[in-house]
Structure formats: C-alpha cells, structure tokens
C-alpha positions as CSV (number, residue, x, y, z in Angstrom):
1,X,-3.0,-209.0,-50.6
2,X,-2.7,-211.8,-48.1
3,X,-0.1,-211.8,-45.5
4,X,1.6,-214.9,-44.2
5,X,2.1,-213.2,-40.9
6,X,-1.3,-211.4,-39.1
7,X,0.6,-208.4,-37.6
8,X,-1.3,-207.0,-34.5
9,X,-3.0,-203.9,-34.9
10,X,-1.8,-202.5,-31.5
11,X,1.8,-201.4,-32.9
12,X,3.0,-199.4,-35.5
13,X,6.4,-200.2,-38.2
14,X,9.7,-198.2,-38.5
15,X,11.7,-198.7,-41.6
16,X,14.9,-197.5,-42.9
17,X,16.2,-197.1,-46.2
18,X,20.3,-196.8,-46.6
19,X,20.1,-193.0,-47.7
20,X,18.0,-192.3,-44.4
21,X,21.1,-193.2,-42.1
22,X,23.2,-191.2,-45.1
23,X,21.3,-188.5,-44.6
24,X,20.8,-188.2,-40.4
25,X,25.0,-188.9,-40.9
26,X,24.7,-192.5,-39.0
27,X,22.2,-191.2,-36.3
28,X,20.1,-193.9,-36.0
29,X,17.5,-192.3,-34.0
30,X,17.5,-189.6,-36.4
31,X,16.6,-191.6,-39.3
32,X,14.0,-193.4,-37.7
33,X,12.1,-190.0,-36.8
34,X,12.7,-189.1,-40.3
35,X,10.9,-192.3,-41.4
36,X,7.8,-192.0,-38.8
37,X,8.1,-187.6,-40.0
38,X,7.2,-189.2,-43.2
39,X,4.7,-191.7,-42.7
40,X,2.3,-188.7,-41.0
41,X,3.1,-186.6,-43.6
42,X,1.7,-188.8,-46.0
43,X,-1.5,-189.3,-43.8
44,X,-1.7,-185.4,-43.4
45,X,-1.6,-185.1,-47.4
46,X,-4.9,-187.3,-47.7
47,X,-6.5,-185.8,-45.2
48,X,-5.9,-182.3,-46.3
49,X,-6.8,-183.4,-49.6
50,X,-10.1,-184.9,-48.7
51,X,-10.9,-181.8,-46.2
52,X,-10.2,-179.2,-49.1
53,X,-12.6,-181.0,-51.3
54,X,-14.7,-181.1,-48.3
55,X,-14.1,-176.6,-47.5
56,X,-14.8,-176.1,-51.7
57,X,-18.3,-177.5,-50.9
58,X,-18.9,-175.4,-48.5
59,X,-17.9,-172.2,-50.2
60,X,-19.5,-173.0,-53.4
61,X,-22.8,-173.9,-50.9
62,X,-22.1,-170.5,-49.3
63,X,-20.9,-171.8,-45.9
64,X,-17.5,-171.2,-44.3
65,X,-15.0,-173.7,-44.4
66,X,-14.2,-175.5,-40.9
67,X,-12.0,-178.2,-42.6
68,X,-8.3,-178.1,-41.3
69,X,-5.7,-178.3,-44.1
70,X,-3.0,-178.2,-42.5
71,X,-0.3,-180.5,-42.6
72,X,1.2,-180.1,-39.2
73,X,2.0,-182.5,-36.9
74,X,1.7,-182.8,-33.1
75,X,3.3,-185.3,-31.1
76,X,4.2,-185.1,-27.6
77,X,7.6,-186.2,-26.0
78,X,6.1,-189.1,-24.2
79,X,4.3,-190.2,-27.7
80,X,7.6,-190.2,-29.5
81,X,9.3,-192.6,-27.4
82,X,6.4,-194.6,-27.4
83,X,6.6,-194.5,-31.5
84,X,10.1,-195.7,-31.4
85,X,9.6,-198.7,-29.4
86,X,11.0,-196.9,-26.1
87,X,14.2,-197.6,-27.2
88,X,15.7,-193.5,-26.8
89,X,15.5,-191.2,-24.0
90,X,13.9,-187.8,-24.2
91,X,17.6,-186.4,-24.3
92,X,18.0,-188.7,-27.5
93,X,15.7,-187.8,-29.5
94,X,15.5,-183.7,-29.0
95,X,19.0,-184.3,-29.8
96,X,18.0,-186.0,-33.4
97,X,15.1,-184.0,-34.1
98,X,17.3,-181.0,-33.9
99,X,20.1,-182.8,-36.5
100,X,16.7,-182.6,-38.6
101,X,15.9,-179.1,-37.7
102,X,19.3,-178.4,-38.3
103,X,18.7,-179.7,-42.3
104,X,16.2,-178.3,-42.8
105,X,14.0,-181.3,-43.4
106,X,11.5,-180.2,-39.9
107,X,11.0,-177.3,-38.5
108,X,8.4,-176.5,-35.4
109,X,5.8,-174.0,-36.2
110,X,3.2,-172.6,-33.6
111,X,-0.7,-173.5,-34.2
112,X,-1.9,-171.0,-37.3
113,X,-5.3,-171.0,-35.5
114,X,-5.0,-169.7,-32.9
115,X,-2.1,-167.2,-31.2
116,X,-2.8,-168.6,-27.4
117,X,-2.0,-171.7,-28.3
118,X,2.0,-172.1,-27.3
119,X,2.1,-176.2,-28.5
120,X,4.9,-176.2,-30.6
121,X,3.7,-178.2,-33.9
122,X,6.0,-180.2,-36.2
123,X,6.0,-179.3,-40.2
124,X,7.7,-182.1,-42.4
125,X,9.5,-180.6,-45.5
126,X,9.8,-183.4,-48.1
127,X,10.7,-181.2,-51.0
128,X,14.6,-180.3,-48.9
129,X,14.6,-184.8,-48.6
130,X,13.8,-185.1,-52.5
131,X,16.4,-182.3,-53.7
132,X,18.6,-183.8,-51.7
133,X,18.3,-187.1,-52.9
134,X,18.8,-185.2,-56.7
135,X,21.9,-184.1,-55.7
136,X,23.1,-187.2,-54.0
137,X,22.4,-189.2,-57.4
138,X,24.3,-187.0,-59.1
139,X,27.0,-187.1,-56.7
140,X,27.3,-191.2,-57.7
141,X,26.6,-191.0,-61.1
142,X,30.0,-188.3,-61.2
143,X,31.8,-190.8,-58.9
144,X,31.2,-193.9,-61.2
145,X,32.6,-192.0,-64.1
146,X,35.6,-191.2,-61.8
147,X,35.9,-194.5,-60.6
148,X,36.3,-196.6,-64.3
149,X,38.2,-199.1,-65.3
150,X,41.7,-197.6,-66.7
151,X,41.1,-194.3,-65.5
152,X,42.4,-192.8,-62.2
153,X,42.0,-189.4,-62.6
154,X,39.7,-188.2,-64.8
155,X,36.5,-185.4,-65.0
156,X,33.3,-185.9,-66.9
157,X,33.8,-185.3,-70.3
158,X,37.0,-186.0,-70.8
159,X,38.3,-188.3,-73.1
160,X,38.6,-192.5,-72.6
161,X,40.8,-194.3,-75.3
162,X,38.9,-196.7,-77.0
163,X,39.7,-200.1,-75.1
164,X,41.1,-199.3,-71.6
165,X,37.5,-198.3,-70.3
166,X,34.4,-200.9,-69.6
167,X,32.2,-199.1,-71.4
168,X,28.9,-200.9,-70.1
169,X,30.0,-200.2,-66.5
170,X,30.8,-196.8,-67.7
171,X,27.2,-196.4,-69.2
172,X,25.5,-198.1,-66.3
173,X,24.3,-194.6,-64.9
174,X,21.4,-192.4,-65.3
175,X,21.9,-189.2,-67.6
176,X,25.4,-190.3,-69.2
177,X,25.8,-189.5,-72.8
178,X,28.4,-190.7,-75.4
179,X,30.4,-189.6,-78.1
180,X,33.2,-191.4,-80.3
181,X,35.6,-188.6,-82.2
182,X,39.2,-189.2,-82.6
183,X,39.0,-192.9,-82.1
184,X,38.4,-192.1,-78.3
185,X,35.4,-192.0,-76.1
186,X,33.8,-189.1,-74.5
187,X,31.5,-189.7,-72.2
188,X,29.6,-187.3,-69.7
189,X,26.4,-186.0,-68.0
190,X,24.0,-184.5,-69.9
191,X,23.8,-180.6,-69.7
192,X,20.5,-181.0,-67.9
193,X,22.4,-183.0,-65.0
194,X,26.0,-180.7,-64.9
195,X,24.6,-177.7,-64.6
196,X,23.3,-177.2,-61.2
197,X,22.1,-173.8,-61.8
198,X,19.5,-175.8,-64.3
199,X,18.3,-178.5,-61.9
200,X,17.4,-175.9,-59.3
201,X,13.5,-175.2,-59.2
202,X,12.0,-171.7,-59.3
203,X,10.1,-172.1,-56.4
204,X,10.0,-168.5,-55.9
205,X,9.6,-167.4,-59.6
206,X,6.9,-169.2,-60.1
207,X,4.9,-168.2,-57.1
208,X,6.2,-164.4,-57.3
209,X,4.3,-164.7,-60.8
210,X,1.2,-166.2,-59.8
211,X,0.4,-163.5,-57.0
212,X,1.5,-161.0,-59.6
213,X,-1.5,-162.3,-61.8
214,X,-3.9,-163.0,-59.4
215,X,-2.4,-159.8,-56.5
216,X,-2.5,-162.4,-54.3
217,X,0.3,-163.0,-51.5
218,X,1.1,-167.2,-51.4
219,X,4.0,-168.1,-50.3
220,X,6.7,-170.1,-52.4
221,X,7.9,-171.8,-48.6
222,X,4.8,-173.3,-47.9
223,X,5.4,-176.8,-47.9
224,X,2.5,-178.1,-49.8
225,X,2.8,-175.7,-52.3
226,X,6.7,-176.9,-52.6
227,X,5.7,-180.5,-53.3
228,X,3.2,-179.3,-56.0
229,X,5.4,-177.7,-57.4
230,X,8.5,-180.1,-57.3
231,X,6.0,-183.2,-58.1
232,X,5.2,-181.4,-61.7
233,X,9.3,-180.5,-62.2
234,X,10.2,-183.7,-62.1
235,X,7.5,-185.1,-64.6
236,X,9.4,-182.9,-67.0
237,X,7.5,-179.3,-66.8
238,X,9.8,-175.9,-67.4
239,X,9.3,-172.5,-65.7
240,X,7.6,-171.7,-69.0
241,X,4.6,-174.3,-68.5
242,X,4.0,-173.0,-64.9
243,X,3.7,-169.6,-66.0
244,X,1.4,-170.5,-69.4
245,X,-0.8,-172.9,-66.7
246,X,-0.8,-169.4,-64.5
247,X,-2.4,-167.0,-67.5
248,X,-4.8,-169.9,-69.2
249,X,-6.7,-169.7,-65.7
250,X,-6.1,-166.4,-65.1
251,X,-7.9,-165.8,-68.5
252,X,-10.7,-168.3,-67.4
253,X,-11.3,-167.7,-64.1
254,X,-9.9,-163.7,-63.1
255,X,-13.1,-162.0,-63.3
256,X,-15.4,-165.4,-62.3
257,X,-16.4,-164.6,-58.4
258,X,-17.0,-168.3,-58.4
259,X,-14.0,-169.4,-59.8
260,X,-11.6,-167.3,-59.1
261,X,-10.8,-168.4,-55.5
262,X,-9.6,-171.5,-57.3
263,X,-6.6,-169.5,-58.5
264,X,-4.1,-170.9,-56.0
265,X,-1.1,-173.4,-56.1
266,X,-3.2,-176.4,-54.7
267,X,-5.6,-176.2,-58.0
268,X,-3.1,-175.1,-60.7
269,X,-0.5,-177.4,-59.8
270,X,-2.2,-180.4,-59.1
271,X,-2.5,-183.5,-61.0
272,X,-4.8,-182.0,-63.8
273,X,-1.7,-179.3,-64.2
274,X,-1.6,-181.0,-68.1
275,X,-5.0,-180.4,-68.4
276,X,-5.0,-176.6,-67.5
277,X,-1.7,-176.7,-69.6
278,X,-3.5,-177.7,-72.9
279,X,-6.7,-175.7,-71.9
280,X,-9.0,-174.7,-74.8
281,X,-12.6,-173.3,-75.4
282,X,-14.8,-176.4,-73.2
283,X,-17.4,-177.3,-71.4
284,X,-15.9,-174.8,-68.7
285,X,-15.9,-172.0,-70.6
286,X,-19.3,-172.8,-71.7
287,X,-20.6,-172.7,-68.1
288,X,-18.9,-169.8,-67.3
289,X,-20.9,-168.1,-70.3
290,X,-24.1,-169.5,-69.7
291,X,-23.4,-168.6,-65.8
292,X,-25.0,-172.5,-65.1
293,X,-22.0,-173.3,-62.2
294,X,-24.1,-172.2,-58.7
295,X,-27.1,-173.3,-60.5
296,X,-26.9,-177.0,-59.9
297,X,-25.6,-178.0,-63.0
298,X,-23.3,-180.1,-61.9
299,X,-23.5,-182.4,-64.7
300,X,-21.1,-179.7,-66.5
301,X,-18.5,-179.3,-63.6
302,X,-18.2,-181.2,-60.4
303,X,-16.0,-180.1,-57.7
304,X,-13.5,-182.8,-57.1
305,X,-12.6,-181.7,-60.8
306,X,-11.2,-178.2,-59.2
307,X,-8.8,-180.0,-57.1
C-alpha cells in the first residue's frame, strides 16, 4: 500500500489505544512501554516461530538445535529513553515499568542460557493484557444494562416493563439475551459471560494433563504456551477439545522416537489444533507404519506441517 507520507526509516512509532492509558491507570509513560512491550513481542513470536521450524530441521537431520526460541526481551536503560523519543527520565520509566511489573503484564527474568549471565531480560505477558481486556468488556456490557433508559437501579436479569426501556440501546452489547414473559422484558448476559468461574481458562488443567500423558514437566506459566492456549479458547475450544487433541497424538505419536518430541504445547496447540482435533487414519499414520519419515520421503510429511 502506498503512503502519502515517506516516513524515515531512522525512527520508530509509539501508539496508544484508550484501554492502554485505562490499564497503566493514566500513566502515560506506562502505556507507551506497554505499546513498544508489545510491538517486540510480536517480532519475538515470528522469529521464534521461524527458528523452531529452523531447530526441527536440525533434530530430524540429527544435529542439535542452536536456534533461540525465546521470547525475551533486552533493552537497556539508555535504549528505552531513546525508544520513547527522550521524553522520560531513567527515574520515570523504572517507575512505569514497575506499575507493569506490578500487573503482572512484564516481569524480568535472567538469561535461560546461561547462569553467569546477570542481564536482567524483559518477558511480555499478553495473555494477563487479553484477560483483562475480557473482563473489562464485560465490565461495560453490565454497565450499559445498568445504565438504560427508565431504569436506575437495576441487575442483569431483572425484569424491564415493556415500554419504559430502549430496547435497541439495551441490545446494543455483546452476549445480551432476551426474553418476553409476563408482558415484560428480561434481558441479561448469557450464562457463558456471568459466570466468571466459566470464562476462566484451565491453563493449568490442561497442561497438568498433557505432562501426565506424555510424563513430561511443561509449564502452564510459560508465556508462549499461555497464548496457544488462550488463542484456541477464544475461537470457541472447551477443556474437553484440549484434552481429546492431547490423547489423538498421544495415540499417534507416544511410542514414535521421531515423533514423539513433537508432543508439546507449541505443536498441539497451534493453528492446525482442528486438524489434530478431527485426526483420523492418514497419510501420517501411513508413514508411521511404513517407517518412510527419516527416509526422505518428504513428499508424505514436511516439517513446517509439525508446527
């Protein structure tokens, strides 16, 4: 796409969205870290992507994997500033990054790679920005039922007598339902929205499962992992589809030497979780059989389609 202005290359872009100030509660600096936090982020996700595809290679070709696939982030103090346009101080923005820490949105980890190493790294967590965002949208959508024409005190689900509410305004929101019994309205959040207890994922759960099947130890904190997992929970999958993706590869892949290191979040839950979902006798399975994977027969299974 064309661009009636040609930026310079020499200088990056900072934007924030409405919710960001909401969330750093007004801190200006704050939200702007949160918004360059993110931008990396998303750069570390490709390149980890692209350097695990890189590390299956290598294992399949009987090498070790040197690919980092970490999403970590270094920046010094110094770099920061110059980020932000130098318009905080040092004491400014160790003060917002630690309204961040304090959310839980960033924490600072220490290099996995090596113990000497006393850089303190920066690890985004996207998955504590997106539940948060849930829970804010409910938030609104129970305000705007509060807030309705005719109405000054009311609760979801209560009852609206027909005429003394705008019901279009009333419906305007995400998740409402309605129902017309004793010539009154009643209209509310669906169960799936008013029941906290519901929307919460089973990070844990799921992972506690899948190193019960495979007696592996992931962890259900790793941020990668957390996305995965929240990234298929909001296209609609239940606890039950994680665990019936968990045994279909189990089944497939458990006793496979080849395969079986493939048994890991960043496989099972990735795009192609559907897939593995509806898995069935295939060309996999055929492979596997006719022990052709390792063989070069990569006309029956390529790597990228691993994940």
């Amino acid at each position: 796409m064309e661009k009636c202005i040609n930026h310079p290359n020499d200088r990056g872009i900072i934007i924030i969205r409405p919710w960001q100030m909401e969330f750093c509660e007004g801190d200006k600096c704050a939200a702007e870290l949160l918004s360059l936090f993110e931008y990396w982020h998303n750069i570390k996700i490709r390149t980890v992507e692209q350097n695990k595809e890189e590390n299956d290679r290598r294992i399949q070709s009987g090498l070790k994997p040197i690919y980092s696939e970490s999403t970590l982030q270094w920046h010094s103090r110094d770099q920061l500033i110059d980020q932000l346009f130098n318009r905080y101080t040092h004491k400014t923005i160790k003060k917002s990054i630690d309204l961040l820490k304090s959310k839980k949105c960033l924490s600072q980890e220490s290099n996995p790679n090596n113990s000497f190493d006393k850089t303190k790294f920066f690890q985004f967590h996207p998955e504590i920005i997106n539940e948060w965002l849930i829970h804010r949208s409910q938030k609104k959508c129970s305000e705007n039922l509060h807030n309705q024409e005719g109405k000054t005190t009311s609760s979801i689900g209560e009852n609206y007598p027909i005429g003394r509410v705008n019901l279009p305004n009333l419906l305007n929101t995400q998740n409402t339902y309605l129902r017309i019994q004793d010539n009154k309205y009643n209209v509310g959040l669906c169960k799936n929205e008013t029941n906290e207890k519901k929307n919460k994922i089973p990070y844990e759960e799921i992972i506690d499962y899948l190193n019960k099947k495979t007696n592996q130890n992931y962890r259900y904190t790793t941020p990668k992992t957390k996305e995965l997992i929240f990234s298929r929970w909001k296209e609609g999958f239940t606890k039950k589809d994680f665990y019936q993706v968990i045994d279909n590869m189990c089944n497939k892949w458990i006793n496979d030497s080849k395969m079986k290191p493939y048994l890991r979040p960043h496989t099972l839950f990735s795009t192609k979780f559907e897939s593995y979902l509806n898995q069935s006798d295939d060309k996999l399975d055929m492979a596997l059989r006719n022990n052709e994977i390792g063989k070069g027969t990569y006309s029956v299974l390529k790597m990228g389609d691993l994940e």
